[in-house]
C-alpha beads as a LAMMPS data file, in Angstrom:
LAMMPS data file: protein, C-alpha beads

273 atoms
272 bonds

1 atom types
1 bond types

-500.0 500.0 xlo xhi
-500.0 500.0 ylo yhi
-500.0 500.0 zlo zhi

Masses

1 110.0

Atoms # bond

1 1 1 -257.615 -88.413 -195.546
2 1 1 -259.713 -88.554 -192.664
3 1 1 -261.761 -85.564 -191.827
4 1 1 -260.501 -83.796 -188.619
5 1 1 -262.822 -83.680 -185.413
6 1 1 -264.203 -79.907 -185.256
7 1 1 -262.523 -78.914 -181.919
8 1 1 -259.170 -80.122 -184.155
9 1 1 -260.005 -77.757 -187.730
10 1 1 -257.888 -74.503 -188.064
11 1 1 -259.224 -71.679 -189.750
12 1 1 -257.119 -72.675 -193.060
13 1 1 -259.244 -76.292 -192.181
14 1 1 -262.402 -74.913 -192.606
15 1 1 -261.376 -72.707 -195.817
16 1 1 -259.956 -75.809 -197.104
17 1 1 -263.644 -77.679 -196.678
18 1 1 -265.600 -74.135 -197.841
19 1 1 -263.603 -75.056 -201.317
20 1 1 -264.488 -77.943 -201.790
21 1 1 -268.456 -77.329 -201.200
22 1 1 -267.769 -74.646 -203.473
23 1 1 -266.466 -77.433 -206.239
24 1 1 -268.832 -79.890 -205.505
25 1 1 -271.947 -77.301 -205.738
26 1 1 -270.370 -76.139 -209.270
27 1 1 -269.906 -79.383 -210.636
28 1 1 -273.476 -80.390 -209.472
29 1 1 -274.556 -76.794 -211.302
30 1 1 -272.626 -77.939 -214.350
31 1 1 -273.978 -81.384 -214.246
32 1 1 -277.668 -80.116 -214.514
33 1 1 -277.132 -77.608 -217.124
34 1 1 -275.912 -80.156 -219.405
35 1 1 -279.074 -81.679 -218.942
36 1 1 -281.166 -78.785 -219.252
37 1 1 -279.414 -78.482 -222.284
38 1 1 -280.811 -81.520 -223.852
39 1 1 -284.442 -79.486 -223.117
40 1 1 -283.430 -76.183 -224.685
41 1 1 -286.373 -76.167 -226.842
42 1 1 -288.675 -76.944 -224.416
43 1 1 -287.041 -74.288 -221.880
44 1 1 -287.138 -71.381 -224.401
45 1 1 -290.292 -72.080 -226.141
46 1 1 -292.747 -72.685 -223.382
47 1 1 -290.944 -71.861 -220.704
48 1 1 -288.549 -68.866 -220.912
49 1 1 -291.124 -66.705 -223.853
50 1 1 -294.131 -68.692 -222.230
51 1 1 -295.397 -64.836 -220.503
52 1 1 -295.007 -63.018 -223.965
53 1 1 -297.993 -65.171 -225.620
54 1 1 -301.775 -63.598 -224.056
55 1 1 -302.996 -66.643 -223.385
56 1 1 -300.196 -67.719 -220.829
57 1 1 -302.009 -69.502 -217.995
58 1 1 -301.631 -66.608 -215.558
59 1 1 -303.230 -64.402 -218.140
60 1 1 -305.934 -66.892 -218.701
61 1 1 -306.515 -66.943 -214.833
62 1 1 -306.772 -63.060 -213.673
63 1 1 -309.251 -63.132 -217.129
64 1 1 -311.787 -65.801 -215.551
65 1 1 -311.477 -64.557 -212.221
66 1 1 -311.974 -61.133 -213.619
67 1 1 -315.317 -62.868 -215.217
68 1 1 -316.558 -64.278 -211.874
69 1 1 -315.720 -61.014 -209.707
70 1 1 -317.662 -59.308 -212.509
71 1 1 -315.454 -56.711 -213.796
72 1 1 -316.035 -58.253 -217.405
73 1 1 -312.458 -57.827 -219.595
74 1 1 -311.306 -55.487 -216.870
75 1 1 -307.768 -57.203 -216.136
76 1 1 -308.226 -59.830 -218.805
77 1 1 -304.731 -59.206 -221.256
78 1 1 -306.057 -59.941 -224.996
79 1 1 -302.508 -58.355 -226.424
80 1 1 -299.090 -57.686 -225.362
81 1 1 -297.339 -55.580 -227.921
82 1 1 -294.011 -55.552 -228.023
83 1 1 -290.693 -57.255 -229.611
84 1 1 -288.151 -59.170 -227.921
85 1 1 -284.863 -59.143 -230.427
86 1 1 -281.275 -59.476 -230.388
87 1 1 -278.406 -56.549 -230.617
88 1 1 -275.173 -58.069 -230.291
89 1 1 -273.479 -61.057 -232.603
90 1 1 -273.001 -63.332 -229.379
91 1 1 -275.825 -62.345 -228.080
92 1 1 -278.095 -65.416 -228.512
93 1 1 -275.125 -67.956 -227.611
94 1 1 -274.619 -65.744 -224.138
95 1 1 -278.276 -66.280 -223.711
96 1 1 -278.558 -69.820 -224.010
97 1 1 -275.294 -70.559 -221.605
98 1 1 -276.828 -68.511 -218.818
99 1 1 -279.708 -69.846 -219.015
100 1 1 -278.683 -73.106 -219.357
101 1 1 -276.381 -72.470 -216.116
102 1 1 -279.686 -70.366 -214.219
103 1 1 -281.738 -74.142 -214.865
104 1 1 -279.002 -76.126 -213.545
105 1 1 -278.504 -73.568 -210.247
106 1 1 -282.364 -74.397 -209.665
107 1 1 -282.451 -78.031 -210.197
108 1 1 -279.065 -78.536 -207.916
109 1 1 -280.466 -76.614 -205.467
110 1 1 -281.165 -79.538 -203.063
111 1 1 -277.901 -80.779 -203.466
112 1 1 -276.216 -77.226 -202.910
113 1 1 -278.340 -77.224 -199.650
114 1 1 -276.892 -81.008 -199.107
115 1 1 -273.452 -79.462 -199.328
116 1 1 -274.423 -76.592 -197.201
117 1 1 -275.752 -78.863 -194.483
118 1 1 -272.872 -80.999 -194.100
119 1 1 -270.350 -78.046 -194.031
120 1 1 -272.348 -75.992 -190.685
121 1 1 -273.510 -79.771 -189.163
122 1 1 -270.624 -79.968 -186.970
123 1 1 -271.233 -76.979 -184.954
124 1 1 -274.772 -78.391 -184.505
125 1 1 -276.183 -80.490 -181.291
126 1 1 -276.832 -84.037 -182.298
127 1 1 -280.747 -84.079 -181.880
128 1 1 -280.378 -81.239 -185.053
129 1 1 -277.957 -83.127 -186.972
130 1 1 -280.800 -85.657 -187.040
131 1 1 -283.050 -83.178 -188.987
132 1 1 -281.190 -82.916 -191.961
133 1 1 -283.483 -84.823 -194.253
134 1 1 -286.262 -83.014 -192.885
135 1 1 -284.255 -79.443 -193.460
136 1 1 -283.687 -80.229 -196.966
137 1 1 -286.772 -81.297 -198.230
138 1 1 -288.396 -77.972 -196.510
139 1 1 -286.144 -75.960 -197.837
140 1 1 -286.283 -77.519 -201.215
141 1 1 -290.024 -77.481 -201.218
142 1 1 -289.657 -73.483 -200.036
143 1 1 -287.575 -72.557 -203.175
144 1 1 -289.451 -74.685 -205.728
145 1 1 -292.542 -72.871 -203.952
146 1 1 -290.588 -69.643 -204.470
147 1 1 -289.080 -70.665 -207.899
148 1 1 -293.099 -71.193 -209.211
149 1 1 -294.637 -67.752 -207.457
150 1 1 -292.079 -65.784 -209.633
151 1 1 -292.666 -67.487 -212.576
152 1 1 -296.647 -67.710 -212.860
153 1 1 -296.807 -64.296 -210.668
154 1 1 -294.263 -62.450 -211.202
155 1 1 -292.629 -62.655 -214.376
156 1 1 -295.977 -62.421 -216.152
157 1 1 -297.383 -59.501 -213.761
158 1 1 -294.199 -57.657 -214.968
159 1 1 -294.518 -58.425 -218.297
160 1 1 -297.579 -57.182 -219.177
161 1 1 -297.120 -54.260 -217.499
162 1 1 -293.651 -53.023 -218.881
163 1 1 -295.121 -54.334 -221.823
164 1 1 -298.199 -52.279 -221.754
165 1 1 -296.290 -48.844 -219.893
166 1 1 -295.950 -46.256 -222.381
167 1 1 -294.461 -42.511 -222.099
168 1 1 -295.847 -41.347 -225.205
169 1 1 -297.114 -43.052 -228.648
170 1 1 -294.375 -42.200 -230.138
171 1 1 -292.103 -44.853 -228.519
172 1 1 -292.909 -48.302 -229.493
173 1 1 -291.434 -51.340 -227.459
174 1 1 -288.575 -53.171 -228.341
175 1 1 -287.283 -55.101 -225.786
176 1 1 -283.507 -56.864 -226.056
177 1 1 -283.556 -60.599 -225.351
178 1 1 -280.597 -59.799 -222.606
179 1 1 -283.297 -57.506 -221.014
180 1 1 -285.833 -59.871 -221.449
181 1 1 -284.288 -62.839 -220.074
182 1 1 -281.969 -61.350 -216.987
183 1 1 -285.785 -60.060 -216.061
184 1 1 -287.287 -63.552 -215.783
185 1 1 -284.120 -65.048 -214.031
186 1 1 -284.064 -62.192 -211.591
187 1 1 -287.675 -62.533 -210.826
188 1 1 -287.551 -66.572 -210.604
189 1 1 -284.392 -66.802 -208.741
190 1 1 -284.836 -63.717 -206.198
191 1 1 -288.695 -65.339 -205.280
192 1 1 -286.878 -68.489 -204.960
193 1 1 -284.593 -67.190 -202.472
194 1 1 -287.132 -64.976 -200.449
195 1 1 -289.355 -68.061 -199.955
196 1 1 -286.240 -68.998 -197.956
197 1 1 -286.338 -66.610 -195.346
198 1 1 -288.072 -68.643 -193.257
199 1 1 -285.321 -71.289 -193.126
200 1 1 -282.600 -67.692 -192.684
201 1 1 -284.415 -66.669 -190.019
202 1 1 -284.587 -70.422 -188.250
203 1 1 -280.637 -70.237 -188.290
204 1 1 -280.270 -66.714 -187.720
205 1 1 -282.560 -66.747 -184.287
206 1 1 -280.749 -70.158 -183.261
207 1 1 -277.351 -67.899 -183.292
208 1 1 -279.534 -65.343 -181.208
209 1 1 -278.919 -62.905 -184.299
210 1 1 -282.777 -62.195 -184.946
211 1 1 -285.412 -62.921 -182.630
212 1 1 -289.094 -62.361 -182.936
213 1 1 -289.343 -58.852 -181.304
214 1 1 -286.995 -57.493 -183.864
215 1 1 -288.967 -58.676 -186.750
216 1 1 -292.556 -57.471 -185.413
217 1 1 -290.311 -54.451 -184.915
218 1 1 -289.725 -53.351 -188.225
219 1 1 -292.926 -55.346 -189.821
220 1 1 -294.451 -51.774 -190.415
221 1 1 -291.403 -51.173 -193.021
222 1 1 -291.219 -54.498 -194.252
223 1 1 -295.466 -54.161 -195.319
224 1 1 -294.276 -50.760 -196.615
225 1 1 -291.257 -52.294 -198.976
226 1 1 -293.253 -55.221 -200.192
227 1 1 -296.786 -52.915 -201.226
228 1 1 -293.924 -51.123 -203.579
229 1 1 -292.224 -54.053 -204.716
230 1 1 -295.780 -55.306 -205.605
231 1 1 -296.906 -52.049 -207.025
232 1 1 -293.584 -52.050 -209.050
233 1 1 -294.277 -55.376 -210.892
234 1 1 -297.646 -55.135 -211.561
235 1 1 -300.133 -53.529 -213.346
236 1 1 -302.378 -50.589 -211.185
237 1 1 -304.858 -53.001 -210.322
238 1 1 -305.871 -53.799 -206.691
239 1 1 -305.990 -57.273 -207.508
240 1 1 -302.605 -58.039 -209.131
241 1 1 -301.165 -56.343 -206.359
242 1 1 -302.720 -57.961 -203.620
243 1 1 -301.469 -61.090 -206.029
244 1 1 -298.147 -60.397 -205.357
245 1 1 -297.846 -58.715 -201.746
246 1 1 -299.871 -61.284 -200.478
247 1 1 -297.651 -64.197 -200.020
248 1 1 -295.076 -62.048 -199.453
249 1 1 -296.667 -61.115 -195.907
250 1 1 -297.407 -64.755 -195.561
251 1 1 -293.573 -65.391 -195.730
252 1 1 -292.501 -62.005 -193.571
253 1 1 -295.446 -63.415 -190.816
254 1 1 -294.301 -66.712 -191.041
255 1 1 -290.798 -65.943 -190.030
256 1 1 -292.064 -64.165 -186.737
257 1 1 -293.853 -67.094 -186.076
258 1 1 -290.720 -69.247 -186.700
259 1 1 -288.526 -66.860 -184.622
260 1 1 -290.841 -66.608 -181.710
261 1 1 -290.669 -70.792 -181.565
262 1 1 -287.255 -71.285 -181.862
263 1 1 -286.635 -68.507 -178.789
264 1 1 -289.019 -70.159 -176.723
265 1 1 -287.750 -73.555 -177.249
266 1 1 -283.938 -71.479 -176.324
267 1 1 -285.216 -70.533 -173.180
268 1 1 -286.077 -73.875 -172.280
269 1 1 -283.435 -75.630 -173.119
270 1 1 -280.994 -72.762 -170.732
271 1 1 -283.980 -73.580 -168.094
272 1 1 -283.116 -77.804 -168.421
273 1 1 -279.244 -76.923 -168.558

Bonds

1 1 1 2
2 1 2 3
3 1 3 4
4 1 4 5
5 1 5 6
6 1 6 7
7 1 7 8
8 1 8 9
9 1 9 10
10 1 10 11
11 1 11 12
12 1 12 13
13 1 13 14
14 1 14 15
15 1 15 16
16 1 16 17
17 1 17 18
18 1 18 19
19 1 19 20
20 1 20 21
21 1 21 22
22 1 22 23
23 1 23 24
24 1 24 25
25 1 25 26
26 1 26 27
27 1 27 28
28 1 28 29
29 1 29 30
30 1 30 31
31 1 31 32
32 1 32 33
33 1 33 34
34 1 34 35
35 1 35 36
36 1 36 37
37 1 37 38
38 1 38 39
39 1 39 40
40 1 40 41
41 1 41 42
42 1 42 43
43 1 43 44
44 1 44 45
45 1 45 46
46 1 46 47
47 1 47 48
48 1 48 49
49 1 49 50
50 1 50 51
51 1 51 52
52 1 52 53
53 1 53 54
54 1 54 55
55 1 55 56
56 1 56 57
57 1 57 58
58 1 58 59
59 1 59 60
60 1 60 61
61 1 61 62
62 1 62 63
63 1 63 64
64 1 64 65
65 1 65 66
66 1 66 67
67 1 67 68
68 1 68 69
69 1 69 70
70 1 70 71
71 1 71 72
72 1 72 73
73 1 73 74
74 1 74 75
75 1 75 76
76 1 76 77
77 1 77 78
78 1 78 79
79 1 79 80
80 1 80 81
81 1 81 82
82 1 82 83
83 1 83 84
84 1 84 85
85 1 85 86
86 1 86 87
87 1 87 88
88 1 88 89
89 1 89 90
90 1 90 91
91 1 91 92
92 1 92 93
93 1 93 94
94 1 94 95
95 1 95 96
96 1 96 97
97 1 97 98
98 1 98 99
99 1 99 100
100 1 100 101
101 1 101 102
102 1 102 103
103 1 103 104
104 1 104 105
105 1 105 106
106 1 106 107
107 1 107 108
108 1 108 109
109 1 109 110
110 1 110 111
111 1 111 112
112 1 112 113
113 1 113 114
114 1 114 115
115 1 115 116
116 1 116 117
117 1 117 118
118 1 118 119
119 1 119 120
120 1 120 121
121 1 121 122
122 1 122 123
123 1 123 124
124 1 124 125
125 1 125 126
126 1 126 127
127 1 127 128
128 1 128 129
129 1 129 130
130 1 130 131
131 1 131 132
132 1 132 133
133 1 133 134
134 1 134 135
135 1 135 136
136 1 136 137
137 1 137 138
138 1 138 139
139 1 139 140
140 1 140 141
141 1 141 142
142 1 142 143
143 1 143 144
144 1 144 145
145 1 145 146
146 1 146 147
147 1 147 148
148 1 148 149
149 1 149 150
150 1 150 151
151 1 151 152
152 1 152 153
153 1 153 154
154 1 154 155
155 1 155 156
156 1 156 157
157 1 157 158
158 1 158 159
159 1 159 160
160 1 160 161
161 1 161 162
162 1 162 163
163 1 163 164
164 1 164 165
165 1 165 166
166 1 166 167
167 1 167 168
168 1 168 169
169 1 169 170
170 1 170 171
171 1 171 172
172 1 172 173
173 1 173 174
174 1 174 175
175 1 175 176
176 1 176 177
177 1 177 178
178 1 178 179
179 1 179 180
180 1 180 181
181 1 181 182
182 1 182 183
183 1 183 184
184 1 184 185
185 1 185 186
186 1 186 187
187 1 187 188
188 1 188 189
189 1 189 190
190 1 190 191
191 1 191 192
192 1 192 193
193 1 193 194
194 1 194 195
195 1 195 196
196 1 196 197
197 1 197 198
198 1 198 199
199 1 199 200
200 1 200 201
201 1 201 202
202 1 202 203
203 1 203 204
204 1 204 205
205 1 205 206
206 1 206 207
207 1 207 208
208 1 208 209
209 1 209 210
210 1 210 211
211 1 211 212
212 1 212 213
213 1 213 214
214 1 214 215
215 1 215 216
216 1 216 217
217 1 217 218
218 1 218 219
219 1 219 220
220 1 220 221
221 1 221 222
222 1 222 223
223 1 223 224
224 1 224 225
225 1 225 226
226 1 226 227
227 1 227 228
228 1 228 229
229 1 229 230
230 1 230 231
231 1 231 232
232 1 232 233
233 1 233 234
234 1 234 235
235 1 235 236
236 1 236 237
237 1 237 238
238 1 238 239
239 1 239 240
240 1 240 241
241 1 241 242
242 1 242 243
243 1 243 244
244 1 244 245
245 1 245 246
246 1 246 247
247 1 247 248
248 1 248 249
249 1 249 250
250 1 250 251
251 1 251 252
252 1 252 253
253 1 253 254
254 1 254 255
255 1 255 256
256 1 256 257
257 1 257 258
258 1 258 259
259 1 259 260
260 1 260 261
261 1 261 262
262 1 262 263
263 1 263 264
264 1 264 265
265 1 265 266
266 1 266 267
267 1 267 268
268 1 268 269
269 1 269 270
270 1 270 271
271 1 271 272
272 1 272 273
């Protein structure tokens, strides 16, 4: 059946075409977690308990540049002592589905941004429709950015330190692999996401939802929140934290930058109309 013009789509129309992005997004999911599945070794092994071994590449990095700043072994991480095990009888065979299912969200991701486009394009002008290559690949490259910060920054910064965080010496470490594991896909898939604000607030201004005043605003708070997210998930070192909160400005700036573009280029185009 043809697809109706947009002017023509009821509400039970555009439902109808929500579904099936929602079924074509799952089976592209689906499709890349069967192949992820074929590099299960690979994924668990180096990738997924890849921050539990000291000489992780992150570690190995924060120990040089510890060398070169010259604080010696100051933040270099020579041991992380803990024990990652399983509780429950399904436990491992829960792990390695969600997993499995948490690779093949990330890998689809361009196509579930494919889908995405072609479901709001119609309410777009035709000079944007024309940028839809151009939207996916930034917003591909933005997650995969994203997807990489939590991984090599994140995940490790938090490791060591709730690895290394003790009450008392009585209490020794033993982490669950659930625990473990919903940590690193929290970390890789929330950074992922975040590194998308940018492209949120793009759309969001366009609508005249957000603009740039509101953002500059409230950038007071949103320094505040991300210094405590980064103190949260690191060790108490200035220079892990700076690590983290870093980019995390970069991102928050970036968007007022965006927002104060896309207003401007607004205004213009009421001024032409």
């Amino acid at each position: 059946m043809a697809k109706k013009p947009l002017n023509e789509m009821s509400f039970l129309d555009h439902l109808e075409e929500l579904r099936w992005l929602l079924v074509r997004s799952s089976a592209a999911v689906v499709t890349m977690a069967i192949v992820s599945y074929f590099f299960a070794d690979y994924i668990f092994s180096d990738l997924i308990f890849g921050p539990t071994d000291p000489s992780f590449i992150t570690y190995r990095f924060f120990c040089d540049a510890s060398h070169y700043l010259g604080f010696a072994d100051s933040i270099c991480i020579t041991e992380l002592n803990f024990i990652i095990q399983n509780t429950q009888m399904e436990g491992q065979v829960n792990i390695f589905v969600w997993v499995c299912i948490t690779a093949g969200f990330i890998l689809a991701f361009p196509y579930i941004l494919w889908e995405l486009w072609k479901f709001i394009s119609p309410a777009l002008y035709e000079k944007e429709k024309k940028n839809a290559k151009l939207f996916i690949f930034v917003a591909s490259i933005l997650f995969f950015l994203g997807v990489l910060f939590g991984y090599f920054v994140i995940v490790p910064m938090s490791v060591n330190f709730l690895a290394t965080f003790s009450i008392s010496s009585v209490v020794k470490n033993q982490f669950s692999i659930d625990s473990y594991v919903s940590m690193v896909k929290t970390a890789v898939i929330a950074s992922g996401l975040y590194f998308e604000l940018p492209i949120i607030i793009y759309f969001l201004t366009k609508l005249g939802l957000v603009g740039p005043s509101f953002l500059r605003k409230y950038r007071k708070w949103a320094i505040v929140i991300i210094l405590i997210i980064a103190a949260i998930v690191t060790p108490p070192d200035v220079v892990s934290q700076v690590t983290v909160a870093v980019p995390m400005l970069i991102i928050y700036e970036g968007c007022i930058w965006i927002s104060a573009i896309v207003e401007k280029n607004k205004k213009k185009d009421e001024q032409t109309s």
